[in-house]
VEXPAZA-566187 format. One record per residue (C-alpha): residue in one letter; x negated, y negated, z negated; residue number from 1. Coordinates in pm, whole numbers, plus 50000, padded with zeros to 5 digits. Layout:
// VEXPAZA-566187
<site r="a" x="X" y="Y" z="Z" k="NUM"/>
...
This chain:
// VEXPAZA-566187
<site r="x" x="49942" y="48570" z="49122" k="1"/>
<site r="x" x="49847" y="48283" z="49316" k="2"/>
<site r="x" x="50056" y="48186" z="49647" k="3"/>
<site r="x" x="49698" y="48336" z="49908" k="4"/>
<site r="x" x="49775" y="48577" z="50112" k="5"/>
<site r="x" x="49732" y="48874" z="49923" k="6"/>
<site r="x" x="49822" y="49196" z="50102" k="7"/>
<site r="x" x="50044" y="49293" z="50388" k="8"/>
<site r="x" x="50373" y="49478" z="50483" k="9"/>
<site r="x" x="50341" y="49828" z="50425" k="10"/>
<site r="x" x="50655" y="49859" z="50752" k="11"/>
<site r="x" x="50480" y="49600" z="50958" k="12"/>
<site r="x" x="50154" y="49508" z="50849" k="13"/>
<site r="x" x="50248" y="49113" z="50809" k="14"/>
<site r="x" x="50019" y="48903" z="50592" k="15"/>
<site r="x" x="50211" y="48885" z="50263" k="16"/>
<site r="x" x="50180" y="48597" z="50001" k="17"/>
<site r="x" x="50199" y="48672" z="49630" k="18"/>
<site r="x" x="50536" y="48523" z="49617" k="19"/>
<site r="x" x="50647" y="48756" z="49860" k="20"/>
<site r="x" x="50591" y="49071" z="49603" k="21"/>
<site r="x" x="50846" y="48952" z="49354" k="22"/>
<site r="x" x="51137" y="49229" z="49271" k="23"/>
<site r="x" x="51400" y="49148" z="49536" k="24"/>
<site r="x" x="51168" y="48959" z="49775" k="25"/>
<site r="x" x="51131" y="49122" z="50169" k="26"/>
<site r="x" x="50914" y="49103" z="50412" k="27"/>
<site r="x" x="50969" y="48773" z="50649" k="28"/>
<site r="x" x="50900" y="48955" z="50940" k="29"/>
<site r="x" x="51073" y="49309" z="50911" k="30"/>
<site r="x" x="51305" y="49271" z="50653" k="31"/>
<site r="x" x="51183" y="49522" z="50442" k="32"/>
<site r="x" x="51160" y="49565" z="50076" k="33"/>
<site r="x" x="50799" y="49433" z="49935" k="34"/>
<site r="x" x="50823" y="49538" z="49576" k="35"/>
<site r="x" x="50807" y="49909" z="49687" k="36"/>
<site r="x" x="50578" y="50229" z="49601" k="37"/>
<site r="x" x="50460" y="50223" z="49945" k="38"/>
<site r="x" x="50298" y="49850" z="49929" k="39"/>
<site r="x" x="50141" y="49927" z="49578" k="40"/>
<site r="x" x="49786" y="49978" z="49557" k="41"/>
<site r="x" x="49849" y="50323" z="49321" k="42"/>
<site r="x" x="50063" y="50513" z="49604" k="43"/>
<site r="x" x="49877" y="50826" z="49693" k="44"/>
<site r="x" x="50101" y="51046" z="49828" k="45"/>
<site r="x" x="50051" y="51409" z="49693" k="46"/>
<site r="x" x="49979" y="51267" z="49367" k="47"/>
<site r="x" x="50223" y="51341" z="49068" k="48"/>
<site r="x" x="50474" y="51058" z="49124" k="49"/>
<site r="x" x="50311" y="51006" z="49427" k="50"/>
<site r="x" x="50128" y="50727" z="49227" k="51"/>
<site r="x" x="49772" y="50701" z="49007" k="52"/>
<site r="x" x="49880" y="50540" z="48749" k="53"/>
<site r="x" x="49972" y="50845" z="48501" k="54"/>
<site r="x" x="50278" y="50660" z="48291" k="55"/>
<site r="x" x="50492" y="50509" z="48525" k="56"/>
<site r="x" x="50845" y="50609" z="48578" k="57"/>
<site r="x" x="50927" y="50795" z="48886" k="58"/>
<site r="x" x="51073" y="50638" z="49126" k="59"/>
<site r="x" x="51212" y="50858" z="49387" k="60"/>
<site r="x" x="51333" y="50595" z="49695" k="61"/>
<site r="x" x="50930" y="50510" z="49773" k="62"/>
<site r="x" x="51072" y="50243" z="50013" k="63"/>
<site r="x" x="51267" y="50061" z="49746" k="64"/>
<site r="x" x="51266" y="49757" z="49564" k="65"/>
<site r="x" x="51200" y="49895" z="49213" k="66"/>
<site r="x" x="51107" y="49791" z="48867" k="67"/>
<site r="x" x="50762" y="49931" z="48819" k="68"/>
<site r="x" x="50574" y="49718" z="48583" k="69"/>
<site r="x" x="50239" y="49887" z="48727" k="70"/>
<site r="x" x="50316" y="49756" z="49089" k="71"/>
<site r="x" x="49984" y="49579" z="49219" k="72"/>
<site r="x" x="50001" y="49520" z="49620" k="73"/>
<site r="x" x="49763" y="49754" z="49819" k="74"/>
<site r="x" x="49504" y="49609" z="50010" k="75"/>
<site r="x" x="49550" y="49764" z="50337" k="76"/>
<site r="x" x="49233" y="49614" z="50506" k="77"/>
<site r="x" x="49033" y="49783" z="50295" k="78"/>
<site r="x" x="49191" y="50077" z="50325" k="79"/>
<site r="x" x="49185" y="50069" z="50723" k="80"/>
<site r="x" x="48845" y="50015" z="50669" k="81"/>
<site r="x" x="48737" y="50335" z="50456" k="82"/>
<site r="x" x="48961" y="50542" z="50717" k="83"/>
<site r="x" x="48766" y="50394" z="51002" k="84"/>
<site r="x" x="48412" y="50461" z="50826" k="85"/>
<site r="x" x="48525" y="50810" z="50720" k="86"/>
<site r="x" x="48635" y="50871" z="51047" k="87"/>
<site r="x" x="48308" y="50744" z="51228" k="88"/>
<site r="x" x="48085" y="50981" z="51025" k="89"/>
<site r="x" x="48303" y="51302" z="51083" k="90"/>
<site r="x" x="48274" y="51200" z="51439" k="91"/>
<site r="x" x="47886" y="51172" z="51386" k="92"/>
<site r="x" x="47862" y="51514" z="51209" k="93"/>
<site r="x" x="48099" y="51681" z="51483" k="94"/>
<site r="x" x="47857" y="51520" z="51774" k="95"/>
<site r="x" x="47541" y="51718" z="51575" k="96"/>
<site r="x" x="47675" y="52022" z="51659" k="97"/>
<site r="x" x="47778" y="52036" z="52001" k="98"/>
């Protein structure tokens, strides 16, 4: 990883470098653990694991540092972004029949 910004908090949404990912690192605005399920990009709760990737160890404490080799920080922005266009066209389809 190069030392861009490259994701953000998962606790407080701060801009994140790729040095700030490494297994102990936090978050310099919250505190909070960086290398955790919840700021990798294959958390999806409900999953098995809550994760995507189909191998990795379980790792129960999702807010944890942890040793998951799999870990690749989740790009949030996009994320917000599918959410918002997902939620625009359900509003669209709801406003069709009223």
């Amino acid at each position: 990883m190069d030392s861009e910004a490259s994701g953000n908090c998962w606790h407080c949404n701060q801009p994140l470098q790729a040095l700030d990912y490494r297994r102990e690192s936090t978050c310099p605005a919250c505190n909070r653990h960086t290398h955790v399920c919840k700021n990798c990009r294959f958390y999806t709760p409900g999953r098995h694991n809550d994760c995507l990737e189909p191998i990795a160890e379980q790792v129960t404490e999702k807010e944890r540092a942890n040793f998951c080799d799999y870990f690749e920080p989740a790009d949030r922005e996009a994320a917000t972004t599918t959410a918002a266009s997902a939620e625009a066209l359900l509003d669209a389809a709801e406003d069709l029949f009223k």
